[in-house]
mmCIF file as Biopython writes it, N, C-alpha, C and O atoms, coordinates in Angstrom:
data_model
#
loop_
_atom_site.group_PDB
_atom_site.id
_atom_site.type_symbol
_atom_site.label_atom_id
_atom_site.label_alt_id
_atom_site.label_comp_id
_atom_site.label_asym_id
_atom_site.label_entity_id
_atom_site.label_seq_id
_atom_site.pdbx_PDB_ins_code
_atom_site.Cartn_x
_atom_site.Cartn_y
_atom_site.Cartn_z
_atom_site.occupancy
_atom_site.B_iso_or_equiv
_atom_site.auth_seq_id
_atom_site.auth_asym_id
_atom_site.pdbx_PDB_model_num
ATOM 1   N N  . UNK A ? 1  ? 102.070 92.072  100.419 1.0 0.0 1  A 1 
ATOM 2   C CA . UNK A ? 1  ? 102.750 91.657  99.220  1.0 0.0 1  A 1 
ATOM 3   C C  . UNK A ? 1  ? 102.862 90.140  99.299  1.0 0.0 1  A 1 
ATOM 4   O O  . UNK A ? 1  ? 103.277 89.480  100.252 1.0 0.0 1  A 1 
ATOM 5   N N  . UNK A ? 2  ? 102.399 89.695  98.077  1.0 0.0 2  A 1 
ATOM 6   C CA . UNK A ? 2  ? 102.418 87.944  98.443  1.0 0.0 2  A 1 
ATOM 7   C C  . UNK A ? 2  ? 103.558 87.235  97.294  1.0 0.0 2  A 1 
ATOM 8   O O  . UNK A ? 2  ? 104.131 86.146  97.252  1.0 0.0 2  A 1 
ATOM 9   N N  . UNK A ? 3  ? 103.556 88.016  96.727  1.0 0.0 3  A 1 
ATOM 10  C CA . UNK A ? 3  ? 104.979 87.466  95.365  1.0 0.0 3  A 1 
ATOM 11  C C  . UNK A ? 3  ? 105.655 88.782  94.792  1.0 0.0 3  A 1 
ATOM 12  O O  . UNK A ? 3  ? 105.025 89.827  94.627  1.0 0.0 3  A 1 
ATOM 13  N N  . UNK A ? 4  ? 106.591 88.673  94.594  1.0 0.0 4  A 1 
ATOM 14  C CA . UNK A ? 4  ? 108.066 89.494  93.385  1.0 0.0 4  A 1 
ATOM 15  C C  . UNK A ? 4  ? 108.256 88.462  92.883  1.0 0.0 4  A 1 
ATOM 16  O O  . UNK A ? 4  ? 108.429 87.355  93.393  1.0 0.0 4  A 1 
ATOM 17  N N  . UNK A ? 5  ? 108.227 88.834  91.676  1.0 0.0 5  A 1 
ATOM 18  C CA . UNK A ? 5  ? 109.172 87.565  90.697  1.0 0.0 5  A 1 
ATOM 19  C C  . UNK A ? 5  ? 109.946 88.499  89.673  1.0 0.0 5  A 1 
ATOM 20  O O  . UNK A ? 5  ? 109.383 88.812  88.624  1.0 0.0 5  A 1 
ATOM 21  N N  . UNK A ? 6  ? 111.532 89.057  90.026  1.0 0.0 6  A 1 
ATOM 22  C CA . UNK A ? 6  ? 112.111 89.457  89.052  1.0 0.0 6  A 1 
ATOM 23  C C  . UNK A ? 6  ? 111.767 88.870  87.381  1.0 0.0 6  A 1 
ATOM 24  O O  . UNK A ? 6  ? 111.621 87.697  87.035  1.0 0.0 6  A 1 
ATOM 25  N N  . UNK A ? 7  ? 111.688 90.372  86.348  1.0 0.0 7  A 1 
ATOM 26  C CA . UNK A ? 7  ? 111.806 89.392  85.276  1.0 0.0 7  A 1 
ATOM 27  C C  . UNK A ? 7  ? 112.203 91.090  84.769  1.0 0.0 7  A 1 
ATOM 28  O O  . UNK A ? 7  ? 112.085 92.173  85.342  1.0 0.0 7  A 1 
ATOM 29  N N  . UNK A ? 8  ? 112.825 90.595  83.134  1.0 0.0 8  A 1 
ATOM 30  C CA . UNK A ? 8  ? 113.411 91.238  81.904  1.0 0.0 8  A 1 
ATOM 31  C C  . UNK A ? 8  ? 114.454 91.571  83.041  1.0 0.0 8  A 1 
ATOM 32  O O  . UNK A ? 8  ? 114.385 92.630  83.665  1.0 0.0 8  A 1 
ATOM 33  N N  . UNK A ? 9  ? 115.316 90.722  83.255  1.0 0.0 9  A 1 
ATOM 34  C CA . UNK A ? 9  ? 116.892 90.799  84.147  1.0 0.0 9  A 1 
ATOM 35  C C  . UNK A ? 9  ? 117.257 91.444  84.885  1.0 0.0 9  A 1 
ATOM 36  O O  . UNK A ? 9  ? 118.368 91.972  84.934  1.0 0.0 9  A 1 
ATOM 37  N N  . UNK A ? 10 ? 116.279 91.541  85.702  1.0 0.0 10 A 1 
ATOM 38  C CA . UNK A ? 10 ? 116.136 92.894  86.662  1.0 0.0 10 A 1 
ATOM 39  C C  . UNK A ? 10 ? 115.744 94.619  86.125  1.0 0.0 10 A 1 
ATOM 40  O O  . UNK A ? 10 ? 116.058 95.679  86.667  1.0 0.0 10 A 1 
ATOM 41  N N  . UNK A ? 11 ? 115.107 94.416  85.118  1.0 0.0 11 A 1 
ATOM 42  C CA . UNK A ? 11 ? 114.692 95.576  84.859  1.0 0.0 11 A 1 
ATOM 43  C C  . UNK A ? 11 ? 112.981 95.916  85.756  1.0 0.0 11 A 1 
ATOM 44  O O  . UNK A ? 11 ? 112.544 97.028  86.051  1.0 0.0 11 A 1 
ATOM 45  N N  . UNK A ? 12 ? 112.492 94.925  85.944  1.0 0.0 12 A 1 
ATOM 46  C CA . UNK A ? 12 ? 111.005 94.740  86.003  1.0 0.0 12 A 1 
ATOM 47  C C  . UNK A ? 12 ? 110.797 93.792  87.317  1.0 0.0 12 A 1 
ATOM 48  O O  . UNK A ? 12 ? 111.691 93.092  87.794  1.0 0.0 12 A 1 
ATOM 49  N N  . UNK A ? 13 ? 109.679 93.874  87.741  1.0 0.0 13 A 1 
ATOM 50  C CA . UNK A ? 13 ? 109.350 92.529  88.226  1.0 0.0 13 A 1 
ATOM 51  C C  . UNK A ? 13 ? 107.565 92.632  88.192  1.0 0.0 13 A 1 
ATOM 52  O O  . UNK A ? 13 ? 106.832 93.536  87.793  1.0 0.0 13 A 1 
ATOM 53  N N  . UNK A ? 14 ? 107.228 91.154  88.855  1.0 0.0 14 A 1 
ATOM 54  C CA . UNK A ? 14 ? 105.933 90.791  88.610  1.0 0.0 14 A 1 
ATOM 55  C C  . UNK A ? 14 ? 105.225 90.969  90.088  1.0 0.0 14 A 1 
ATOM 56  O O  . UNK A ? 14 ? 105.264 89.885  90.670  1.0 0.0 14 A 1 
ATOM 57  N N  . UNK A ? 15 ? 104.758 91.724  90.670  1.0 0.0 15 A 1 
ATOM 58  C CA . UNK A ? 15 ? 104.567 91.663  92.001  1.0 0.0 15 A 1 
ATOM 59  C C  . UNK A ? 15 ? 102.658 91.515  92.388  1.0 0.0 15 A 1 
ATOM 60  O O  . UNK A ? 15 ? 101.895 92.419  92.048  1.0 0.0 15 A 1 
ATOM 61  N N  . UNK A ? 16 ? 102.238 90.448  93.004  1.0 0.0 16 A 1 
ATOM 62  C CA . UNK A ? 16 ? 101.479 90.279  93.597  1.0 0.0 16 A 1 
ATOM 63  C C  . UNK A ? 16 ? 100.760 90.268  94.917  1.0 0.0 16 A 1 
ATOM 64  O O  . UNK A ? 16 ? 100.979 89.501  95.855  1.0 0.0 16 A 1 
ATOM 65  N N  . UNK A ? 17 ? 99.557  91.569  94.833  1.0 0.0 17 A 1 
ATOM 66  C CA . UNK A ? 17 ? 99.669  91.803  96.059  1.0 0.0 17 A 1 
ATOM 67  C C  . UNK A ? 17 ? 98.260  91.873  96.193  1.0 0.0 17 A 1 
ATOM 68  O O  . UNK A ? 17 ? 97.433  92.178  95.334  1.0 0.0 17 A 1 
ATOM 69  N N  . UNK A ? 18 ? 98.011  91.403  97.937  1.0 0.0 18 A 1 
ATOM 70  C CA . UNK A ? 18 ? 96.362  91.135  98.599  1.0 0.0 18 A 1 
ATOM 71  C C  . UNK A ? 18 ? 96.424  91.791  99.694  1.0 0.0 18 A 1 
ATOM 72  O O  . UNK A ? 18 ? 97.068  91.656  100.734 1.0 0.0 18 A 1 
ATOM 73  N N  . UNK A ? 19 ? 95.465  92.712  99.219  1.0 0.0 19 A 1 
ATOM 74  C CA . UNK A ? 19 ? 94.735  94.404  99.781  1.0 0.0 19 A 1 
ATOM 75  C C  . UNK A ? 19 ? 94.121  93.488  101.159 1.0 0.0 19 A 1 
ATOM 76  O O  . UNK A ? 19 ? 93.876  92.295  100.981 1.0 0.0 19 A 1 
ATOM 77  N N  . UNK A ? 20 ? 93.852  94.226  102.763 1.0 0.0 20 A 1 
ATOM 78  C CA . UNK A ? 20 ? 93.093  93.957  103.806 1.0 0.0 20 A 1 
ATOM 79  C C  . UNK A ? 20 ? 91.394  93.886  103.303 1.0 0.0 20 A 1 
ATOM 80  O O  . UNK A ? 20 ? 90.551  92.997  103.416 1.0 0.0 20 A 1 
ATOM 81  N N  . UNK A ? 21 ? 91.355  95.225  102.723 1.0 0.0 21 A 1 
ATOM 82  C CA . UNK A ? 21 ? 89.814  95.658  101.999 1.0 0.0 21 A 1 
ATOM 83  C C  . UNK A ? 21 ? 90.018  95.581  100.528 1.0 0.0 21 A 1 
ATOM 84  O O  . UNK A ? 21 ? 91.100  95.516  99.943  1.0 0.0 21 A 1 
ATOM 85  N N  . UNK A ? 22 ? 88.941  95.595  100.064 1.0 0.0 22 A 1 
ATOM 86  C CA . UNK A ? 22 ? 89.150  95.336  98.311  1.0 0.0 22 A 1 
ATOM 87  C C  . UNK A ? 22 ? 88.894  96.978  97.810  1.0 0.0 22 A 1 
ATOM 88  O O  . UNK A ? 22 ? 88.205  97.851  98.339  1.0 0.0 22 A 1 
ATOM 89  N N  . UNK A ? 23 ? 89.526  97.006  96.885  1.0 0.0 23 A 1 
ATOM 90  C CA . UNK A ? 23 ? 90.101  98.790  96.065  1.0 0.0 23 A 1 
ATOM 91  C C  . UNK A ? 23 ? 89.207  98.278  94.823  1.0 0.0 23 A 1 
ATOM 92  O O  . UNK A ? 23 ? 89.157  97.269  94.120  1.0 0.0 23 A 1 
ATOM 93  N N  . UNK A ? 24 ? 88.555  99.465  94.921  1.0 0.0 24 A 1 
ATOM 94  C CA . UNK A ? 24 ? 88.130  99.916  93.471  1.0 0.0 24 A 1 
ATOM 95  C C  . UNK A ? 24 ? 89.355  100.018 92.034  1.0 0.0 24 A 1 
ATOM 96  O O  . UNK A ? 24 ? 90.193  100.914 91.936  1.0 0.0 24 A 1 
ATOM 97  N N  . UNK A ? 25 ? 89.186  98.935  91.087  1.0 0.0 25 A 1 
ATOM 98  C CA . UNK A ? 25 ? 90.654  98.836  90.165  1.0 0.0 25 A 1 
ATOM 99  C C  . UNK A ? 25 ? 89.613  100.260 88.566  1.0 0.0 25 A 1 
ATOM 100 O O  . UNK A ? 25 ? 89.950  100.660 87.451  1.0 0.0 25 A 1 
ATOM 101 N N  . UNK A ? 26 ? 88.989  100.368 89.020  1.0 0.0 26 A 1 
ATOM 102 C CA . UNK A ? 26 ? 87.943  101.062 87.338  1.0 0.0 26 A 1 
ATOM 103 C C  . UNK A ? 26 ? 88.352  102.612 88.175  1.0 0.0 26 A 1 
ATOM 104 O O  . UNK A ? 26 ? 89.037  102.628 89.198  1.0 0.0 26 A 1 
ATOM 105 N N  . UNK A ? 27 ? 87.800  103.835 87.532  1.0 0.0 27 A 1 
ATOM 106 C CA . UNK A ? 27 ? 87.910  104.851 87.486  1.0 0.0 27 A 1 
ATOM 107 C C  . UNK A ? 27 ? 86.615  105.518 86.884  1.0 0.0 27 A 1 
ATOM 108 O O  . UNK A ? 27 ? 86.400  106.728 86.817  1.0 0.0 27 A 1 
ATOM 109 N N  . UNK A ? 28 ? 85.914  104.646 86.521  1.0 0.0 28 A 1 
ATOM 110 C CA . UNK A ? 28 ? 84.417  105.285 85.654  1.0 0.0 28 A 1 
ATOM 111 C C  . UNK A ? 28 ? 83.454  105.781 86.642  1.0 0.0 28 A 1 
ATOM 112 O O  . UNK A ? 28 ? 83.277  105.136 87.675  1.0 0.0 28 A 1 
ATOM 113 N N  . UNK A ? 29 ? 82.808  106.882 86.415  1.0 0.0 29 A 1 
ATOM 114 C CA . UNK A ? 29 ? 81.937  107.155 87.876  1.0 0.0 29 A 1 
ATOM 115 C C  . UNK A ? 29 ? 80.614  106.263 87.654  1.0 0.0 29 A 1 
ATOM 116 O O  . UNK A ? 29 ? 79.727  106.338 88.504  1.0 0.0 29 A 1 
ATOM 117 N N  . UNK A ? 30 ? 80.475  105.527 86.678  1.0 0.0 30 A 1 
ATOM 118 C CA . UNK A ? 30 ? 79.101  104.440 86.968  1.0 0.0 30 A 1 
ATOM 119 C C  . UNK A ? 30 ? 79.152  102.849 86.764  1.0 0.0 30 A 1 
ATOM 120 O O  . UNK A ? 30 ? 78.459  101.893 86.415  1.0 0.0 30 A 1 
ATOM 121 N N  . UNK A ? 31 ? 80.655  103.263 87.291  1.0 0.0 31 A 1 
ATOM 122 C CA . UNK A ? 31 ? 80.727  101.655 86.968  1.0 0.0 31 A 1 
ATOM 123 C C  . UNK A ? 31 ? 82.225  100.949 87.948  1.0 0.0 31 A 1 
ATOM 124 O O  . UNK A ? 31 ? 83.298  101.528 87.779  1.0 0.0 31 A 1 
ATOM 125 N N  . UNK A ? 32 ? 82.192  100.109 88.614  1.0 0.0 32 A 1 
ATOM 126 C CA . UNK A ? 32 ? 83.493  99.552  90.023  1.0 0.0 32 A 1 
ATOM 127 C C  . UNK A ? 32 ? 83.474  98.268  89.808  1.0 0.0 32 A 1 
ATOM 128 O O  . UNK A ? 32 ? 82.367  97.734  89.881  1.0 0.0 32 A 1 
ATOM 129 N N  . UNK A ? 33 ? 84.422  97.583  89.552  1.0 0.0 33 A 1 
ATOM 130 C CA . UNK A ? 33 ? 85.255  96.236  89.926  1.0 0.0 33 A 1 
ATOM 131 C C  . UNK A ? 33 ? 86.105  96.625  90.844  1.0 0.0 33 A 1 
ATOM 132 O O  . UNK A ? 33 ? 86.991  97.437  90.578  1.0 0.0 33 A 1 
ATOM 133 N N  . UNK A ? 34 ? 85.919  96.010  92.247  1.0 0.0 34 A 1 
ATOM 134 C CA . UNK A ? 34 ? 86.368  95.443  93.349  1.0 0.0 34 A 1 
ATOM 135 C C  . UNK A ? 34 ? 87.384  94.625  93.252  1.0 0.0 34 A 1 
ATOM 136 O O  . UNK A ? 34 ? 87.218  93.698  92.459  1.0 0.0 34 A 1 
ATOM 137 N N  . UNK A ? 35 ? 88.834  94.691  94.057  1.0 0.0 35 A 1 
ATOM 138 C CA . UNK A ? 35 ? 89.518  93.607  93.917  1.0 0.0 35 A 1 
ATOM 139 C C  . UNK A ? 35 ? 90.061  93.462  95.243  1.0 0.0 35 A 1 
ATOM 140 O O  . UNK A ? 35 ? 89.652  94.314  96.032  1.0 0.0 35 A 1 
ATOM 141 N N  . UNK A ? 36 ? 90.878  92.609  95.708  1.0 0.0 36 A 1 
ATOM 142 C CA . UNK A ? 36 ? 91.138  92.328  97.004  1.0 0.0 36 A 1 
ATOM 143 C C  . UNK A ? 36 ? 92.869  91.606  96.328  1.0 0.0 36 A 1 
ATOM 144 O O  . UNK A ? 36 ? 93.836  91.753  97.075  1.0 0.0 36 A 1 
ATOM 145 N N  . UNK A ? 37 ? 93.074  90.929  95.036  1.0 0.0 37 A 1 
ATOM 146 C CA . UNK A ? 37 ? 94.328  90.364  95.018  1.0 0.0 37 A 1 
ATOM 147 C C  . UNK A ? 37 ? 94.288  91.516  93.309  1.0 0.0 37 A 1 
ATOM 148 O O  . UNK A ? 37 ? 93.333  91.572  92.534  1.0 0.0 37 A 1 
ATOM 149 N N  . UNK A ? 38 ? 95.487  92.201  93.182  1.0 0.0 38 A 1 
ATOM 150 C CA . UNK A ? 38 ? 96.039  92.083  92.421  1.0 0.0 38 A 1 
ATOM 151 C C  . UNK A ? 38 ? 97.855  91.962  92.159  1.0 0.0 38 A 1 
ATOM 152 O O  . UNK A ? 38 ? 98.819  92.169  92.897  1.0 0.0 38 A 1 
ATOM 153 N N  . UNK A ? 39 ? 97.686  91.454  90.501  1.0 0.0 39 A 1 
ATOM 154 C CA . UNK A ? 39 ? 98.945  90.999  90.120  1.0 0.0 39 A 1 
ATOM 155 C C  . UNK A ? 39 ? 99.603  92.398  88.669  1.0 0.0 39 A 1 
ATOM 156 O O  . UNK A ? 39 ? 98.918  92.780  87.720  1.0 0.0 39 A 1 
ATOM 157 N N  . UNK A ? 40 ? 100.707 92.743  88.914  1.0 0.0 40 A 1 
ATOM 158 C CA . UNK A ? 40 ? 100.982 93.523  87.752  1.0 0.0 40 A 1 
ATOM 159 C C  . UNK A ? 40 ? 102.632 94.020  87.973  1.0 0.0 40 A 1 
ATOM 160 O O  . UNK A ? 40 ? 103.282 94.251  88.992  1.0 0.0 40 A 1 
ATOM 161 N N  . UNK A ? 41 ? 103.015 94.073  86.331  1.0 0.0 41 A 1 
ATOM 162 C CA . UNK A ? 41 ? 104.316 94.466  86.486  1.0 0.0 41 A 1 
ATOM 163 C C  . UNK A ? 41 ? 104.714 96.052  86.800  1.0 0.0 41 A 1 
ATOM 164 O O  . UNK A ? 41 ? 103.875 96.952  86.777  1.0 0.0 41 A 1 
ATOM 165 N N  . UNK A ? 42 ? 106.168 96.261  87.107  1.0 0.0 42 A 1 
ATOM 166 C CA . UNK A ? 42 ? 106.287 97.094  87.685  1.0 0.0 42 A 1 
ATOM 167 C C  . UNK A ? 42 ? 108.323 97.081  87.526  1.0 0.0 42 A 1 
ATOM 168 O O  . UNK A ? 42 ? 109.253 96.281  87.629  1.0 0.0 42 A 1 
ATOM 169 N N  . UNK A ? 43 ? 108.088 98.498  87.230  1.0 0.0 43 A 1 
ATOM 170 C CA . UNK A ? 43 ? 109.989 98.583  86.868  1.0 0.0 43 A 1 
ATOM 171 C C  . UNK A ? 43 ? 110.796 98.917  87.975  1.0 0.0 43 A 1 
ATOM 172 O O  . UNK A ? 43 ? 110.270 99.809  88.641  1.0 0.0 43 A 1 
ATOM 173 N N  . UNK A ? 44 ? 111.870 98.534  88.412  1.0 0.0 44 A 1 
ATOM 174 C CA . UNK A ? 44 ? 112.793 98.862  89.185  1.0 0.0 44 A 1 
ATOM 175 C C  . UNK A ? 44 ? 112.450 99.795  90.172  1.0 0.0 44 A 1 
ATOM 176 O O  . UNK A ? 44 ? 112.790 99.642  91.345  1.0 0.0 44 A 1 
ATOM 177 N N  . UNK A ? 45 ? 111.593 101.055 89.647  1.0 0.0 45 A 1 
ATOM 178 C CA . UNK A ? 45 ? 111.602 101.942 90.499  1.0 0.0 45 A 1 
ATOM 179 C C  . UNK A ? 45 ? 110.320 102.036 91.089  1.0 0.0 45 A 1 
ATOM 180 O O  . UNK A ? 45 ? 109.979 103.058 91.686  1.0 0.0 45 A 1 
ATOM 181 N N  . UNK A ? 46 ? 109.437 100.857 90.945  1.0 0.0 46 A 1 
ATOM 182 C CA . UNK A ? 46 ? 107.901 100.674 91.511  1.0 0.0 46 A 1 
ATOM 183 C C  . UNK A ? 46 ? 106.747 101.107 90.427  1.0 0.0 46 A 1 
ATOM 184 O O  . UNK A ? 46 ? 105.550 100.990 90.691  1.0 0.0 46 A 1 
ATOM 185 N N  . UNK A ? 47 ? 107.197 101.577 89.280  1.0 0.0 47 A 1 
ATOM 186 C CA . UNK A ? 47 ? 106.159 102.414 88.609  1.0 0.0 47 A 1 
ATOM 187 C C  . UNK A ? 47 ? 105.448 101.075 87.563  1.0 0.0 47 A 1 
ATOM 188 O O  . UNK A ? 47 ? 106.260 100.319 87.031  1.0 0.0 47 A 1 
ATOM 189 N N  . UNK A ? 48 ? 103.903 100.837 87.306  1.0 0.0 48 A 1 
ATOM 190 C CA . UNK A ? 48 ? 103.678 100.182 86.101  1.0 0.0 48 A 1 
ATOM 191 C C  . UNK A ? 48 ? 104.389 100.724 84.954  1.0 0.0 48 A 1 
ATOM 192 O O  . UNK A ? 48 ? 105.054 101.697 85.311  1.0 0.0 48 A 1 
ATOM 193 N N  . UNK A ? 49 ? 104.489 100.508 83.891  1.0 0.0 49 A 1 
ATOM 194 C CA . UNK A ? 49 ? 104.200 101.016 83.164  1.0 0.0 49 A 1 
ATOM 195 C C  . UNK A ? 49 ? 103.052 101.167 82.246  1.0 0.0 49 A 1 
ATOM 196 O O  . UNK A ? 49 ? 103.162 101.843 81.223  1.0 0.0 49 A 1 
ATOM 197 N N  . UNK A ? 50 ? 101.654 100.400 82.655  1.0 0.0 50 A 1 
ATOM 198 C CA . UNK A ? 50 ? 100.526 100.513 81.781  1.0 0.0 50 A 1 
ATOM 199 C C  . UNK A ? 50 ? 100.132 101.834 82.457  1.0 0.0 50 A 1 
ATOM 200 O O  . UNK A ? 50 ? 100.892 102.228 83.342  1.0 0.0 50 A 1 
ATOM 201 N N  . UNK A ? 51 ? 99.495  102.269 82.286  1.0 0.0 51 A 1 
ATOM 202 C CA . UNK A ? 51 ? 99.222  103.812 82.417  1.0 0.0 51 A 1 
ATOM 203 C C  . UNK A ? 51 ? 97.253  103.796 82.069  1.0 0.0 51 A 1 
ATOM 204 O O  . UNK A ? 51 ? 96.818  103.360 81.003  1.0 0.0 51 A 1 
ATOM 205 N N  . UNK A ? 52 ? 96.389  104.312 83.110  1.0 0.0 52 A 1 
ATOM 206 C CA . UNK A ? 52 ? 94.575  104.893 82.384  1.0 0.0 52 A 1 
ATOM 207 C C  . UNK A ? 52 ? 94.863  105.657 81.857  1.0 0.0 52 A 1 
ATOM 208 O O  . UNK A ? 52 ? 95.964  106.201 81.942  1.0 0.0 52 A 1 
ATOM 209 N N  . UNK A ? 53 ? 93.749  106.032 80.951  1.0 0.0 53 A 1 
ATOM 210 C CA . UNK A ? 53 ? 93.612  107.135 79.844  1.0 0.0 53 A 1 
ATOM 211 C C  . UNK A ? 53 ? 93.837  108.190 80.293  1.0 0.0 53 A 1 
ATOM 212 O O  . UNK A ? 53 ? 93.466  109.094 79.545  1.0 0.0 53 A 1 
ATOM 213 N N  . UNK A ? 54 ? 94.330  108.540 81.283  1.0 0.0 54 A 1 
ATOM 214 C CA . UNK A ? 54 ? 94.854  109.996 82.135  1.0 0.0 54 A 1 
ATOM 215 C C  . UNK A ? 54 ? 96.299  110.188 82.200  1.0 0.0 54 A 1 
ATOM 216 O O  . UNK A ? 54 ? 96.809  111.209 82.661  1.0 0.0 54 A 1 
ATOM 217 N N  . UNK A ? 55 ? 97.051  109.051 81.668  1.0 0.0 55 A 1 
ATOM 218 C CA . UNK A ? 55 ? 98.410  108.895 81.805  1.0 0.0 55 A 1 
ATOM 219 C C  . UNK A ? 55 ? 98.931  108.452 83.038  1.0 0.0 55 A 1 
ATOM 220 O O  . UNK A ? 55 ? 100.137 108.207 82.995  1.0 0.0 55 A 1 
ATOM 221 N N  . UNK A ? 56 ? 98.258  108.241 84.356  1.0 0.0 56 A 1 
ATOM 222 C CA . UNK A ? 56 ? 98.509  107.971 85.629  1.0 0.0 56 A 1 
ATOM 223 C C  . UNK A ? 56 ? 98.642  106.257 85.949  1.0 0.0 56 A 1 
ATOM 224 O O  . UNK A ? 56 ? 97.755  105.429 86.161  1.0 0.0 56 A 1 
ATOM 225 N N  . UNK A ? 57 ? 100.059 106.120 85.889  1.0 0.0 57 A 1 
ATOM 226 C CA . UNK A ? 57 ? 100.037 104.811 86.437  1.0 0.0 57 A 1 
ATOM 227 C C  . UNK A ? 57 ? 99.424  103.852 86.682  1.0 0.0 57 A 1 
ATOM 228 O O  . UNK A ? 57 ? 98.710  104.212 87.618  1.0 0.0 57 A 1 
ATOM 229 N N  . UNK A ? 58 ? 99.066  102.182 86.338  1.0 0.0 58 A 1 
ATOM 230 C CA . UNK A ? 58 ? 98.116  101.406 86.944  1.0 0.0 58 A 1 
ATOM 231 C C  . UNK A ? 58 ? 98.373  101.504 88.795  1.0 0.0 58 A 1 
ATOM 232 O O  . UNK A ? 58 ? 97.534  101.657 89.682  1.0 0.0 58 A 1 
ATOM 233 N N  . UNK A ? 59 ? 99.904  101.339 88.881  1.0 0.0 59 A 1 
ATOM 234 C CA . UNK A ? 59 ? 100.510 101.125 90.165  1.0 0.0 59 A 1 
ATOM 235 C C  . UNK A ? 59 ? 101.487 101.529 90.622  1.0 0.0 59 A 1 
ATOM 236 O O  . UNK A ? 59 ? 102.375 101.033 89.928  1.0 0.0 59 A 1 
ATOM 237 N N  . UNK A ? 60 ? 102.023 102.262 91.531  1.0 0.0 60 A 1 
ATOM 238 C CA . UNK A ? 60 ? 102.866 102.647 92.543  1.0 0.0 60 A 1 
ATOM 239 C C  . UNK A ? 60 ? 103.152 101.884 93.730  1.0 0.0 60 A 1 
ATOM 240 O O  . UNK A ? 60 ? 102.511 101.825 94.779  1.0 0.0 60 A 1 
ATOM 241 N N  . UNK A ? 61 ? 104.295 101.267 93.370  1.0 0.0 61 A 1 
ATOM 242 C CA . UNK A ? 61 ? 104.855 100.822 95.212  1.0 0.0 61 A 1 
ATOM 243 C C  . UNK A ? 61 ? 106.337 101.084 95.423  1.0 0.0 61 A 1 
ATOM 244 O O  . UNK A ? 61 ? 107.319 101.102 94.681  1.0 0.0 61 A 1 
ATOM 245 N N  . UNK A ? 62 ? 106.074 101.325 97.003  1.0 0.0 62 A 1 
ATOM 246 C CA . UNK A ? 62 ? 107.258 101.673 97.367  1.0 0.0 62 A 1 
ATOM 247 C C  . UNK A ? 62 ? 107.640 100.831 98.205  1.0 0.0 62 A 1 
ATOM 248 O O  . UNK A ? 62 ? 106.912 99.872  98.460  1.0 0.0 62 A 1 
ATOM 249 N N  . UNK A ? 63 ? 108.812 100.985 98.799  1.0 0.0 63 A 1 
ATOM 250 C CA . UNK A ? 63 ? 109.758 100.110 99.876  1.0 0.0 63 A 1 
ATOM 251 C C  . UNK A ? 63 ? 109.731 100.503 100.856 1.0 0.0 63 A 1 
ATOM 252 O O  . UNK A ? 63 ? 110.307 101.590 100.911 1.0 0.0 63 A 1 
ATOM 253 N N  . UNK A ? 64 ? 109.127 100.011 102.237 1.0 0.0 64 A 1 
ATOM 254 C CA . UNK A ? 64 ? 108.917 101.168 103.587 1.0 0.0 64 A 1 
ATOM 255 C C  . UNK A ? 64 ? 109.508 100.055 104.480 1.0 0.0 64 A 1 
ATOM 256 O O  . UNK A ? 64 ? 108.780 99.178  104.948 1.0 0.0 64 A 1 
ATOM 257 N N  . UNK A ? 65 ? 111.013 100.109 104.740 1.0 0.0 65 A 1 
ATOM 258 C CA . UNK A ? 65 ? 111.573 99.058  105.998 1.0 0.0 65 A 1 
ATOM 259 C C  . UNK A ? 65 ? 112.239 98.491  105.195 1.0 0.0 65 A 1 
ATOM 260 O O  . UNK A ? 65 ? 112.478 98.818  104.033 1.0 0.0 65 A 1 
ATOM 261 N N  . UNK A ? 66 ? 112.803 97.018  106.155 1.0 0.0 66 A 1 
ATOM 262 C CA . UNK A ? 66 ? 112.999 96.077  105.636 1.0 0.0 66 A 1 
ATOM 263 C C  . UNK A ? 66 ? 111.918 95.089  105.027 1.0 0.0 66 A 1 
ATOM 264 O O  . UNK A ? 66 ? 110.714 95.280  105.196 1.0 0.0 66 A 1 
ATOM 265 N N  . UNK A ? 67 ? 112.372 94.139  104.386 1.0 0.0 67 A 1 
ATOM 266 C CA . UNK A ? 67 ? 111.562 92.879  104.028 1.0 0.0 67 A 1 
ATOM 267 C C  . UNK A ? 67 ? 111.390 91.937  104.839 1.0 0.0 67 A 1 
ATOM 268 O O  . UNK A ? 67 ? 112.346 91.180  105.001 1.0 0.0 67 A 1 
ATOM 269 N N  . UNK A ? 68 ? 110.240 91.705  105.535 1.0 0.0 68 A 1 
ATOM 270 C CA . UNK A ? 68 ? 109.754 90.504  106.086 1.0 0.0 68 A 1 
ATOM 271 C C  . UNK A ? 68 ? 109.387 89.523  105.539 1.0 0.0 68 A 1 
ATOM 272 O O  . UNK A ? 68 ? 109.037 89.794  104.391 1.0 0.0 68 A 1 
ATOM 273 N N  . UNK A ? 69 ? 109.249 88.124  105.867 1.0 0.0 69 A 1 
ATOM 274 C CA . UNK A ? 69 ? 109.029 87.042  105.359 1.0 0.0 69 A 1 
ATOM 275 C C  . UNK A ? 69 ? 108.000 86.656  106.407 1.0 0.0 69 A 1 
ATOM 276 O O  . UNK A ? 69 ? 108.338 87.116  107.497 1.0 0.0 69 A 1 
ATOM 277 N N  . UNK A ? 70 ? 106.787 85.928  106.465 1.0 0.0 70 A 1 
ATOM 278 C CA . UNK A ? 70 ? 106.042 85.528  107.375 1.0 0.0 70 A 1 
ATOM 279 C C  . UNK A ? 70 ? 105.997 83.923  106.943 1.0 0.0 70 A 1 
ATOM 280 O O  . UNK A ? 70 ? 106.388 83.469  105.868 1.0 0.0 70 A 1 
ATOM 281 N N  . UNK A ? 71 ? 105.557 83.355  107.787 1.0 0.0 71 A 1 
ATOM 282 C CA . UNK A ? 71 ? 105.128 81.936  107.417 1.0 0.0 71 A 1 
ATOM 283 C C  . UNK A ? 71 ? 106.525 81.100  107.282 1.0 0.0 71 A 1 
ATOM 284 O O  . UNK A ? 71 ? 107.708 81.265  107.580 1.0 0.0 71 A 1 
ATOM 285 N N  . UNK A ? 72 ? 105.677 80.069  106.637 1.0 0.0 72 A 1 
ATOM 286 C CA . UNK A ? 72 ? 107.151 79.021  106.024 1.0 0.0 72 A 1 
ATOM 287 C C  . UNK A ? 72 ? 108.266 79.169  104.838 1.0 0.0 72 A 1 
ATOM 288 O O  . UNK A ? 72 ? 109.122 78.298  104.684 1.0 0.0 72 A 1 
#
């Protein structure tokens, strides 16, 4: 996880995050964009709310521990 940026007053936030390996972000079986950083919002309880044409979430995250800080 490389950024949270609370926003809509704590309903939401903006969280940016860079994968070890890059994830397939498409779902089409003849067709893959690769990503290694993505950025997307996400409500209080980890869920996007943009949703694929399947109704299934762009993104899910959860909270596993505490929060570390690395670096400066």
């Amino acid at each position: 996880m490389l950024a949270v940026r609370e926003v809509a007053n704590g309903e939401a936030y903006r969280v940016t995050i860079d994968f070890d390996d890059a994830v397939d972000v498409v779902t089409f079986d003849s067709f893959s964009a690769y990503r290694r950083r993505v950025t997307a919002l996400v409500s209080k309880d980890g869920v996007s709310p943009q949703k694929t044409g399947d109704r299934v979430p762009h993104l899910v995250v959860a909270r596993v521990g505490a929060c570390v800080r690395y670096g400066n």
